[in-house]
N, C-alpha and C positions, 0 to 999 in steps of 0.2 A: 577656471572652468566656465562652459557657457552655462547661461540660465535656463533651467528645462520650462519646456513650454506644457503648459495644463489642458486638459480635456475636462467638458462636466457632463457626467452622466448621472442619469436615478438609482441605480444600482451598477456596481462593477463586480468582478464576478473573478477571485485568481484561481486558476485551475480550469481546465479545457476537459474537465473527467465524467463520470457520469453525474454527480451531483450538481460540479459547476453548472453543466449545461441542462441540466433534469432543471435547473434555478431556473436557469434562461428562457426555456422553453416556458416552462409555466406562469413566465412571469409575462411573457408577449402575446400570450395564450388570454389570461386572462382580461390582458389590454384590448385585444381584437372582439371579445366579447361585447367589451363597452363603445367599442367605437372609437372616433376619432376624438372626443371628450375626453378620453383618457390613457391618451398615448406615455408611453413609459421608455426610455431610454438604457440600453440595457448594453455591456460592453464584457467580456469574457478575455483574460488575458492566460496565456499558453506558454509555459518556459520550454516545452518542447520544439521542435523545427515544423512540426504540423499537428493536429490535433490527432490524436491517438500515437505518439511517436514514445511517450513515457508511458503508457498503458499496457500495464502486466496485470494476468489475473486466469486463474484455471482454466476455463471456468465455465461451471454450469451456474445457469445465469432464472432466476426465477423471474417470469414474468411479469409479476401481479406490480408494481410499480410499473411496467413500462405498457401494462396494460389499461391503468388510470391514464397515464401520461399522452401516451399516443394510441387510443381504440384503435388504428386502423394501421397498427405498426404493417399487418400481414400483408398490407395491399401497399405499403409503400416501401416492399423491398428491405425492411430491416433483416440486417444479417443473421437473424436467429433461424437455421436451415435444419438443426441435428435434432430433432426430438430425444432426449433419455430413452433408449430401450430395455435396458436391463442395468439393475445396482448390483456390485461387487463391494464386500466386505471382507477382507483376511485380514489375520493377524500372523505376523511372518515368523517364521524360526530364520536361525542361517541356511537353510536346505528346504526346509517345508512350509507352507500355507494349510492355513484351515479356515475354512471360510463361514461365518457366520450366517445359521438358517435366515431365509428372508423373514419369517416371522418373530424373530429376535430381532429384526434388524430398530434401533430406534426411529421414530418418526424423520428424525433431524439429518437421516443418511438415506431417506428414501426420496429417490430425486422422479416421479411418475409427473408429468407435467410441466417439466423446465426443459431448456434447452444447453446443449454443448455449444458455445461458443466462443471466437475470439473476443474478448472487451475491447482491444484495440479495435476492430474493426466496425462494431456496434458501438465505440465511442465517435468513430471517424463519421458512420451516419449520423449519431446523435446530432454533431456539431454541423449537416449539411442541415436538417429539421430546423434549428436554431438559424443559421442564417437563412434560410427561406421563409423565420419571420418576421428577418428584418434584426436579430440579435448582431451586434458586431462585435466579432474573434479577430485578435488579434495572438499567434504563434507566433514561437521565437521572441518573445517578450517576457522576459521572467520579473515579478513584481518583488522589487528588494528591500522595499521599506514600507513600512505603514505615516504614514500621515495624518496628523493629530492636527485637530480645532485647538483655538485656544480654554475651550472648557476640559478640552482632555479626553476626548470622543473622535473617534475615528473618522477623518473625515476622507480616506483612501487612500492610496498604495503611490508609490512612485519605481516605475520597470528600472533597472540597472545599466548603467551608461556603459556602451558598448565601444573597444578600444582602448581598453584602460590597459597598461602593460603589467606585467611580474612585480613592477616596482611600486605598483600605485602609481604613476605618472601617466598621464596621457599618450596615446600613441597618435601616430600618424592621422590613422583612421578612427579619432576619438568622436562622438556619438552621444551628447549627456539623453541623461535618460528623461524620461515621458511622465508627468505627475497625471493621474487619472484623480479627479473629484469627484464624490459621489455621497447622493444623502444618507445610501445604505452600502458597503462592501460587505459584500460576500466572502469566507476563507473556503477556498474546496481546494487545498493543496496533495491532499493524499496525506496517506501516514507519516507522522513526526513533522507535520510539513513547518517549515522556517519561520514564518511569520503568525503561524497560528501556533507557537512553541513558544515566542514570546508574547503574544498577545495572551495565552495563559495564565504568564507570569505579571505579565504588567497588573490585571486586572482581576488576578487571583481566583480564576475560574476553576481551579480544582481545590477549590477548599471544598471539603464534607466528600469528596471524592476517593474513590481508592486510588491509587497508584495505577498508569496504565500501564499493563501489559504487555509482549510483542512476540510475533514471530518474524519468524525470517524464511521467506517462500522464493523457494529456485523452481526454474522450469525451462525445458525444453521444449522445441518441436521438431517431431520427426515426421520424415514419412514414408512407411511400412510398407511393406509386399500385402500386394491385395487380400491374398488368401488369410492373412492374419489379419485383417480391417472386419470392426463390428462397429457401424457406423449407429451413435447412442451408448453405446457401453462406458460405463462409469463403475471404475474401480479405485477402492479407498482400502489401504492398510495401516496397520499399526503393528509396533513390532521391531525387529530385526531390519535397522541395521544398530537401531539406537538402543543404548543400556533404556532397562526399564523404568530407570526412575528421574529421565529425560522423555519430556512433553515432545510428540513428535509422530510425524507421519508422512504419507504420500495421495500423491492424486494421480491417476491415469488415465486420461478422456479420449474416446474415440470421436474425432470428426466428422469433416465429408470427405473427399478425396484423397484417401490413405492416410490421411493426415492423424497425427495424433499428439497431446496435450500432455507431455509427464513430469512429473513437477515431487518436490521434498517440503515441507514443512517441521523446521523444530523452534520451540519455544526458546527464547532469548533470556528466560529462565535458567536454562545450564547452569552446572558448577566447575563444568569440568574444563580447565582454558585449555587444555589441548584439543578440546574436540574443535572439528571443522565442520559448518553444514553443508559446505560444498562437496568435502568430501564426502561425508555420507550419503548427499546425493550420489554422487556415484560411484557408490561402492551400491548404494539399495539396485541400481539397473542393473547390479548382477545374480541379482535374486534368480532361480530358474524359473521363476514364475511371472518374472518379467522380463530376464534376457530374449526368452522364450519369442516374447511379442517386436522385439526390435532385431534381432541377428538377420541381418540382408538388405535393413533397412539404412535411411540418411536419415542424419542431424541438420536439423537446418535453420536452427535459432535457440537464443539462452537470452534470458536474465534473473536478475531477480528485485526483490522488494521486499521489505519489511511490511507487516500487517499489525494492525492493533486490534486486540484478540480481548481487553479486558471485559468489554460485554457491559451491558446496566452501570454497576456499581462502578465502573471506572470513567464515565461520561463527565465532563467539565460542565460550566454551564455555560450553553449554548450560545449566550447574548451578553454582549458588553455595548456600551453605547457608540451607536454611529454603525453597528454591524452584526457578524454572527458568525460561528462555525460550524459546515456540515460533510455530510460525506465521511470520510474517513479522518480527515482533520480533527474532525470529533471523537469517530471509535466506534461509529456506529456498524461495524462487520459483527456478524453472527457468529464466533467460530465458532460453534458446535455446528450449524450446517455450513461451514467454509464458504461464507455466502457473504457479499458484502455492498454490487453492486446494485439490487433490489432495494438497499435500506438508503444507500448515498441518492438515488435517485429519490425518493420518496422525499427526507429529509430537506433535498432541495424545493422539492415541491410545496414542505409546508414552509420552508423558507421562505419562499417566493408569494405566497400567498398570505402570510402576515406582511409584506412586503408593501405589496400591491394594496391589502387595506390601509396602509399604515399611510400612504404617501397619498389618499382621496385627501387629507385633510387638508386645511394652510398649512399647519405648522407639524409636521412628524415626528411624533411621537423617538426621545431617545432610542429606549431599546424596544425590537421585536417584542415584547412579552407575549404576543398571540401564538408565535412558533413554538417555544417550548410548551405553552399549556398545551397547542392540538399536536404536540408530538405525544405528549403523556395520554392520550385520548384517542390515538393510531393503532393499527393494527401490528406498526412496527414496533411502538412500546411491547403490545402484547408479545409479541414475537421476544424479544430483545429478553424480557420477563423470563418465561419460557425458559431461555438460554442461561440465566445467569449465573448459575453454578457449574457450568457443564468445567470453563475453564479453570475454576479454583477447585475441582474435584479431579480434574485429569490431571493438576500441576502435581497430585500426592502419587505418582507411580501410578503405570502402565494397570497394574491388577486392581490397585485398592480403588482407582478412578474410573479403570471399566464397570465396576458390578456399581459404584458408588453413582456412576451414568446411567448404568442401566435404573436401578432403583429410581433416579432423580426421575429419566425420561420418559421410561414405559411403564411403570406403577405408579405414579405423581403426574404423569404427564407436564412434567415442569411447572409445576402448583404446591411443592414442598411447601411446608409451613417456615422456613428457613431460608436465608440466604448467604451463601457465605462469601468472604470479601481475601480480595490480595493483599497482602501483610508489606510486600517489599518492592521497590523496581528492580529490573531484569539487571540493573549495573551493580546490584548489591549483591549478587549471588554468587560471584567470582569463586572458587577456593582460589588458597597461594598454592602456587606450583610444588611446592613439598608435601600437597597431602595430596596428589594425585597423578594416576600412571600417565606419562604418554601413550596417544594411540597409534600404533603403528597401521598406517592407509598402505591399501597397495597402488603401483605406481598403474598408470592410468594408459588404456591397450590402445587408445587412439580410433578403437570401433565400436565400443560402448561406454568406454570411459574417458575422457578428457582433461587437459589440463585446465587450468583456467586462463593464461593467454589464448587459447585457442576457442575458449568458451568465449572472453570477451570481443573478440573479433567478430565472431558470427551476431555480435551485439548490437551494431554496428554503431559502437557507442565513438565519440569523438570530440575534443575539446579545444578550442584554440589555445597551444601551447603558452603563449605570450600574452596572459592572464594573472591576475593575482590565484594564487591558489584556492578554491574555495574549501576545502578539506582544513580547519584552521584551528593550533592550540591556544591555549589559554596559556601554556607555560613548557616550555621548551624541551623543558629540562626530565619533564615528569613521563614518557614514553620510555629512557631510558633507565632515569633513578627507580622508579615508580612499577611500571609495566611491563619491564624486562626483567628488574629484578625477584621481583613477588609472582609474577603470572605468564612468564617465558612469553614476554610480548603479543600478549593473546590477538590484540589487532591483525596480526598476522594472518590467522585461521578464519577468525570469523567473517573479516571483508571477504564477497566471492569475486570482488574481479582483482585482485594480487595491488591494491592500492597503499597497500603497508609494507614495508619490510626492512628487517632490518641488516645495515651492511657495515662491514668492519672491513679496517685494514686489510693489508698483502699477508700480515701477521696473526689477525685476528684480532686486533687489540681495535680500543677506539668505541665502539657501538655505537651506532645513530640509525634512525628514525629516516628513513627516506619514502616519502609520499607520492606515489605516483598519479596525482589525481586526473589525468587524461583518460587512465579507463576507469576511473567512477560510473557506475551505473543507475546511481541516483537512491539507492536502497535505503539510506539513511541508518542502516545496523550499526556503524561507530557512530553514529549522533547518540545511539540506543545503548550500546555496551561496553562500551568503554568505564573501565570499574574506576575513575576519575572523572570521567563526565570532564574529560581536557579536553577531547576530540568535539571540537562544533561543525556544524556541515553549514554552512551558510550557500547563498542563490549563484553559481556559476554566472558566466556571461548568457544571454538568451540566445536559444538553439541548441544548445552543448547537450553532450550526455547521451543516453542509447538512442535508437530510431528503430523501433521493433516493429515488423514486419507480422502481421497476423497475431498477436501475442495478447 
C-alpha cells in the first residue's frame, strides 16, 4: 500500500454538523479578533458527499446558541424562516387525541421563540460561514482512525483509503488515505459516532458516568394541500401507537411551502424484540388525527438516526489528551425538549475557545480543562440540570412518568432535591422471545404507509458496492446461535432500512445472517441494540450513505 501523505493543522474537526462547525466558526472568530498575531489553522472533515448530506433532525431549532455565535445570522440569510406559531400536545388512544391545556403544558414543550427548520439545510449554511472564514471542509472524507503521539495522546485522525475492494485488497482505483495532524482534534461525529466510541473506551471517559441512553428518531417529509398547512405549528404526542410502558413519541412540524417535518421517536430501551420502530412509525400516520393532515399529500424524503437521549448523568468526560468530544458525540441533546442542535453548537463553542487559549502559549497545555470547567458554568449545564430526570422518569411508563414530569417540571421546575440515574444500556433490555407476543403490523397502503425499500430509496442513501462491509461481527456465528434463537433475530425489526435479514434455504433449513449494508443509513441502532453488542458499525468508504435533501 502507498504511504499516506500528512497535513498539520491547529485543530481538525471530524464531523461537518452543527458542533463541528459551531468549533470552526468560533474558533476563526476568535482568530480574527486578534489579528494576524494569531492566525489558527482550522480543517473540518465530512463523511458525507457535501456538508449537510447526513444531517437528520426534526427540528425546531432554538436560537440562543446560534445567536452567540453569529448576532447577525437574520441579515445573512440563515435558513431559520418558520417562527413556532402555536404548540400542540396529545396523548393518543387508537381512535382519539386529547390534547393537553396550554397551561399544563411544561416549559420544555413550549417552543414561543424558536424556529421550524431544516438542520440539514442551516448545517449547509453553517459550513458556507466557516469557509468564508477561511475554515477548510473537506466532504466525502470519512476520518477512520485516530492517531496517537508516542506519549499516548491524540495527535489526529487519518480519513480511510478509498478503493479498497470486498476483499480488503486494493482495487484498481486504490486511494490510501489522508493522515491530518493536529495539536488539538475535535470528535463531532454525531450519536454513537465510531471513533468517539472508542476513544471512550481507550481513555475510560465514562467511568463515574451512567450508562448512555438512546433513541431511534424516523422522519419524513411531505408536502401537504395548502388548506391543511399551518405554517409554525408544532405538534408533539405520546401514546398510541406504543404499549405504555415503551418510552416513545412523535413530532409533527409545519414549514414553509406546504412542507411538513413528521418524524416517531421510541426509546432503545424496549423489551419487546418484536417490536419495529419503523413500523410504528407508520402505523402512528394512521392515527385520524394525523392521517387527517397528510391524505392528498406527497412523501418526499425518510430517514433516520439514533439520538442519545441520557442527559447530565450519562456525559463522559469531555477531554482526553491531544482532543475532546462534543456535540452529540458527547450526549449533550435535551430530550425532554427534543432539542439538541442548540447545545452541540454551544459545546463547540466552548470548545473552541479553551482551544484558542490553550494554543497562545509555546507549549499546549494536554488536555482542554478550561472546556469542561465553562461548560459546568453555561447556560447549557443549567439547562441540561433542568432536564435530567425527565428521561429516567419517562423510561418508568407512559402514566407514572407523565405526572412524575409533570411534578419534576412545573412544581420543581427541574430543581428537585434529587437526581435519578440509568441502571442499564438499551442492549440489556432484550426479553427472549418466549416471554413475549409478536406484533402483528398491518401491511403498508403505499399512500400513507410504506415499506421500507421504498422509504430507503427516497433516502437517497448509496454505497459502493465493492467495499469491505462496514456493518462488521465480532463472531459469525452469534446472529444465528445467539439472536435468532433467544430474540427471533430482532436485527431485523429494529434496522429501518431492511439492512438485516435473515434467509434460509428452498427448504427452509440453514438460517444465515445476510447484511445488506448498501442501504445503511447511517443511524447506528445495531451499533446500539444488538443484545450481544456483536454488531459494530465501523467508517464506510467517504461519501457513501443517505444524501438528504432538506432534512
Amino acid at each position: 500500500m502507498s504511504e499516506r501523505e500528512a497535513m498539520e493543522y491547529d485543530v481538525v474537526i471530524v464531523g461537518a454538523g452543527p458542533a463541528g462547525l459551531g468549533a470552526a466558526i468560533r474558533m476563526k472568530q476568535l482568530a480574527a479578533a486578534f489579528g494576524k498575531n494569531r492566525e489558527v489553522s482550522v480543517c473540518v472533515l465530512e463523511k458525507g458527499s457535501e456538508v449537510g448530506a447526513h444531517i437528520l433532525s426534526g427540528a425546531v431549532m432554538d436560537p440562543r446558541a446560534l445567536n452567540e455565535l453569529i448576532p447577525d445570522w437574520k441579515q445573512k440569510d440563515a435558513p431559520l424562516n418558520v417562527p413556532v406559531s402555536e404548540d400542540r400536545f396529545m396523548f393518543l388512544t387508537e381512535t382519539g387525541a386529547l390534547k393537553v391545556p396550554g397551561a399544563l403544558l411544561p416549559a420544555c414543550f413550549q417552543n414561543h421563540g424558536n424556529y421550524v427548520v431544516s438542520l440539514a439545510n442551516v448545517t449547509r449554511w453553517l459550513g458556507q460561514q466557516a469557509e468564508g472564514l477561511g475554515v477548510e471542509i473537506f466532504p466525502g472524507f470519512a476520518a477512520a482512525e485516530v492517531l496517537f503521539d508516542e506519549n499516548g495522546a491524540v495527535r489526529g485522525v487519518a480519513t480511510g483509503d478509498m478503493g479498497v475492494g470486498k476483499d480488503g485488497q486494493p482495487t484498481d482505483a486504490h486511494q490510501p488515505g489522508m493522515e491530518l495532524h493536529a495539536k488539538y482534534t475535535f470528535f463531532a461525529e454525531g450519536c454513537r459516532g465510531h471513533l468517539g466510541k472508542q476513544l471512550q473506551e481507550k481513555f475510560k471517559l465514562r467511568e463515574g458516568a451512567d450508562p448512555q441512553v438512546y433513541g431511534i428518531g424516523l422522519k419524513e417529509l411531505w408536502e401537504i394541500k395548502p388548506e391543511k398547512h399551518q405554517p409554525g405549528l408544532v405538534i408533539h404526542t405520546a401514546g398510541w401507537p406504543l404499549q405504555s410502558d415503551t418510552y416513545g413519541g412523535s413530532f409533527f412540524y409545519h414549514l414553509e411551502d406546504n412542507m411538513v417535518a413528521i418524524g416517531f421517536v421510541v426509546g432503545l430501551g424496549y423489551s419487546n424484540p418484536y417490536l419495529s420502530p419503523y413500523e410504528e412509525f407508520q402505523r402512528y400516520k394512521t392515527h385520524p388525527a394525523i392521517k387527517s393532515f397528510l391524505e392528498g399529500g406527497k412523501r418526499i424524503a425518510y430517514g433516520a438516526r439514533a439520538i442519545s437521549a441520557g442527559g447530565l448523568q450519562s456525559l463522559p468526560k469531555l477531554i482526553f489528551p491531544g482532543g475532546c468530544l462534543i456535540g452529540d458525540d458527547a450526549g449533550f441533546l435535551n430530550a425532554s425538549r427534543i432539542k439538541g442542535s442548540h447545545a452541540a453548537i454551544k459545546s463547540g463553542m466552548l470548545a473552541a475557545e479553551a482551544a484558542f487559549d490553550a494554543l497562545a502559549v509555546e507549549t499546549p497545555a494536554a488536555e482542554l480543562t478550561a472546556y469542561p470547567e465553562s461548560f459546568k458554568s453555561s447556560w447549557l449545564h443549567e439547562e441540561l440540570y433542568r432536564a435530567r430526570n425527565f428521561k429516567p422518569w419517562m423510561s418508568k411508563g407512559l402514566y407514572t412518568g407523565t405526572l412524575m414530569v409533570g411534578i419534576d417540571q412545573v412544581l420543581f421546575r427541574g430543581k428537585a432535591p434529587w437526581t435519578l440515574h440509568h441502571d442499564h444500556s438499551d442492549h440489556e433490555t432484550l426479553q427472549r422471545k418466549t416471554e413475549c407476543t409478536p406484533i402483528d403490523y398491518p401491511k403498508p397502503d403505499g399512500v400513507i404507509t410504506f415499506d421500507r425499500m421504498s422509504s430507503v430509496f427516497i433516502s437517497n442513501t448509496n454505497h459502493n458496492e465493492d467495499q469491505p462491509v462496514h456493518l462488521t461481527l465480532k463472531d459469525a456465528s452469534v446472529p444465528v446461535n445467539v439472536n435468532l434463537e433467544l430474540y427471533d433475530a430482532p436485527e431485523q425489526r429494529y434496522c429501518p432500512a431492511g439492512v438485516y435479514e435473515i434467509v434460509r434455504d428452498d427448504n427452509g433449513a440453514n438460517p444465515r445472517l445476510q447484511i445488506n449494508a448498501q442501504n445503511c443509513v447511517h443511524c447506528k441502532t445495531c451499533d446500539i441494540k444488538d443484545p450481544t453488542q456483536n454488531i459494530v458499525w465501523v467508517t464506510p468508504e467517504g461519501g457513501g450513505g443517505p444524501n438528504y435533501p432538506n432534512m
